[in-house]
N, C-alpha and C positions, 0 to 999 in steps of 0.2 A: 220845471223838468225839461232839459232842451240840451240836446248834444248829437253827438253821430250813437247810432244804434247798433252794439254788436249783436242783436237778434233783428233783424231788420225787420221792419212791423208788415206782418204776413197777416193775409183773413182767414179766415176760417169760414165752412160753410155757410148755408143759410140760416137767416132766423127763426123758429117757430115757437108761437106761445106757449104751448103747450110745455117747453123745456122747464125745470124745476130745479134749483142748486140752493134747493134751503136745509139741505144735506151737510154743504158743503162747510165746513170749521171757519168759524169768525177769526179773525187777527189783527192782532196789533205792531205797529211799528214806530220808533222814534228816533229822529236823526238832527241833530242841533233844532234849531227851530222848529224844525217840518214834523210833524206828525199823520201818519192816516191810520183810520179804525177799517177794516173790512168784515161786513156782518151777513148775516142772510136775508137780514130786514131791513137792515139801512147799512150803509157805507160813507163815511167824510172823514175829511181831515183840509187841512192848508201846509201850501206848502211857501216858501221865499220868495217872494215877487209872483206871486201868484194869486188869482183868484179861490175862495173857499168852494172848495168840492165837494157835493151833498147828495146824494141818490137814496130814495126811497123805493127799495127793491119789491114791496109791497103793492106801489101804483102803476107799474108796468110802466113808466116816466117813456122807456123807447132804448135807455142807456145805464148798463151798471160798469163801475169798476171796482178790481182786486188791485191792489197797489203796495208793494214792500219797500220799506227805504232803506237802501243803505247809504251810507256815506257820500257826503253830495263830491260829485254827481248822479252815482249812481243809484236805477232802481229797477224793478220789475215792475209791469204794468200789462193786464189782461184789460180789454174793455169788451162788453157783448151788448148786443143788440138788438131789440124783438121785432125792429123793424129795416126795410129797406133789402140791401141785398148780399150782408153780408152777418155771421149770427158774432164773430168774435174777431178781435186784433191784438197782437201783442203787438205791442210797441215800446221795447224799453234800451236802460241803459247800461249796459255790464261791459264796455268796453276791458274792465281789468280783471275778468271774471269770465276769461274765453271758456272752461272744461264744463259751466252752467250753460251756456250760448248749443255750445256742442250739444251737451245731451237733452237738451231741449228740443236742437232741430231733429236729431235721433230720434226720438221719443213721440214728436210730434206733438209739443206739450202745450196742452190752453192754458190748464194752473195746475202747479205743482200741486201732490201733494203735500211738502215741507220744503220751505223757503228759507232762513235768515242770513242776509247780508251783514258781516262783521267790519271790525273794521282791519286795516292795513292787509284790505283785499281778502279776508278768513270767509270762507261761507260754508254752512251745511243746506242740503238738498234732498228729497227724495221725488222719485214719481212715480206713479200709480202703480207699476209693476215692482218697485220694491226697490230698483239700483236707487243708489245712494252715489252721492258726491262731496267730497268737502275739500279744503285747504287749511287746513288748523297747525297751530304747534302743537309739538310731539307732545307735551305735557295733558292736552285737551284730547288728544287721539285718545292718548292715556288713560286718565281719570275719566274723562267725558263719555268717549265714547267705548271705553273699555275694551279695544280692540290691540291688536299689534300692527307697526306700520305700512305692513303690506296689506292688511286686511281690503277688504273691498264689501263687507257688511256688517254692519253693526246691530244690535240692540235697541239702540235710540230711535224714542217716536218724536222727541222734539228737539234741538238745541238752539237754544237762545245763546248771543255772543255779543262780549261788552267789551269798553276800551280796557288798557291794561291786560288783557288776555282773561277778565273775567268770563263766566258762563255758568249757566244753569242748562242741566240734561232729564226729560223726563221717558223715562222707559217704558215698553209696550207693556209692563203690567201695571202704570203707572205710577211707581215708584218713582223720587226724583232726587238728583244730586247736585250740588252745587259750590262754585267757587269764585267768590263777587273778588278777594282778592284787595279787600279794602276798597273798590268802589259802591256807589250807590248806598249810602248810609243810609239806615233804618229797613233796608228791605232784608237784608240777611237774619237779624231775628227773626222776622214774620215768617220766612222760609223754615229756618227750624220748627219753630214749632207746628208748623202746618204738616210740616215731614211727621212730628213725633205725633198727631193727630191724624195720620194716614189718609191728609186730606191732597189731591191730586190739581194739578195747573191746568185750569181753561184755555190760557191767552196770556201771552206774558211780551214785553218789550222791555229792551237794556239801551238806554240811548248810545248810540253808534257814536258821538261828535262830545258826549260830554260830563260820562261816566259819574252824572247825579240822579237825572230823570229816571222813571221809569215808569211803567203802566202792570201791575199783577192782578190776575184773575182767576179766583179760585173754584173749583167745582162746590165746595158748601156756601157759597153766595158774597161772600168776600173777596170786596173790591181793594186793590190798593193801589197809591201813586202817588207821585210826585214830577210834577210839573218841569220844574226848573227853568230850562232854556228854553223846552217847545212849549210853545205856542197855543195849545188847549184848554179849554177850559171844566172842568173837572165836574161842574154838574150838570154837562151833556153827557161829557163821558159815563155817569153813573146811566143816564137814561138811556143811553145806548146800551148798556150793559146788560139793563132791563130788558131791552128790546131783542138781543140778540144771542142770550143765552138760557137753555133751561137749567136752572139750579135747582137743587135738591133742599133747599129752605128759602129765606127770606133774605133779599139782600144786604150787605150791612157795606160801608163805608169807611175806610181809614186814611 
């Protein structure tokens, strides 16, 4: 992860132990190779020429990160820190992704509430107070986010964005819609039926680079993926799942 920074890596006050973010929503991300997990208990992934990135938010290590990928080059990246003299840093890459850059400085943003980096520069956003951001085709405005083009707020508590202009949208009653659009084979049934079972989306990733991969995570404890081109290995991923989600039963695995 190495380029010029259109959010130029700013700190953030000081550290104190005392600070708690196991509040804060686990997430997944997958971009050709690279994948990261961000959890409340642990956080890794690897990225291309890179060392493997591992934090156990549990042992107070000194260093956690949030990290979303989109499209290499580009990514977001929060890093905090319980010790020394400063508590957080962004430092990321959105160079094609200026109106995220903007409302972030605005906003004065450590982590978003809602992140995903699409591909051919598409992103949705939200922050704590509610503004929203995106760049989607009118079809995703559309169906996705249910809005008309000038809208300035939606509906949507989460949008996931795949290559092809596929997407999955899950709504603040968490109701969820979706249009893989013929990528990512095998997850589109899983989705139906999970709809007609009224079961709702934990954590979800649509690989950005290579519209096969993905990572689904359901609130009744059903795991599902497919690898593909990143880089993961799938019975960590399950143990992290373990670790960084409360489900409503017992985990199960597809």
């Amino acid at each position: 992860m190495s380029g010029s920074h259109a959010i130029p890596g700013t700190s953030i006050g000081r550290p104190t132990q005392r600070e708690d973010f196991s509040h804060e929503t686990a997430t997944v991300s997958l971009a050709g190779e690279s994948y990261f997990f961000s959890g409340p208990a642990r956080s890794y992934g690897g990225m291309a020429n890179q060392p493997k990135l591992d934090f156990d938010h549990r042992t107070g290590s000194g260093k956690t990160a949030y990290i979303i990928l989109g499209p290499d080059p580009h990514f977001f990246q929060c890093l905090r820190y319980t010790r020394g003299s400063i508590a957080a840093r962004n430092c990321s890459e959105l160079e094609d992704y200026g109106e995220i850059s903007d409302l972030y400085t605005e906003h004065d943003v450590e982590r978003p509430s809602f992140l995903y980096l699409g591909p051919n520069k598409t992103f949705y956003t939200r922050v704590d107070d509610g503004t929203e951001k995106w760049e989607l085709p009118h079809e995703i405005v559309r169906q996705a986010l249910q809005v008309t083009s000038d809208a300035v707020r939606s509906a949507v508590d989460s949008l996931w964005l795949g290559v092809g202009d596929a997407w999955v949208a899950q709504y603040r009653d968490s109701r969820f819609r979706f249009d893989l659009k013929g990528q990512y084979a095998n997850l589109g049934p899983i989705l139906r039926q999970k709809q007609d079972q009224e079961v709702s989306i934990n954590a979800l990733a649509l690989n950005v680079a290579d519209g096969k991969s993905y990572v689904c995570v359901f609130n009744d404890g059903d795991v599902v993926y497919k690898a593909g081109s990143a880089c993961f290995d799938g019975k960590e991923l399950e143990a992290w799942s373990e670790q960084n989600f409360r489900f409503t039963q017992r985990l199960r695995f597809e």
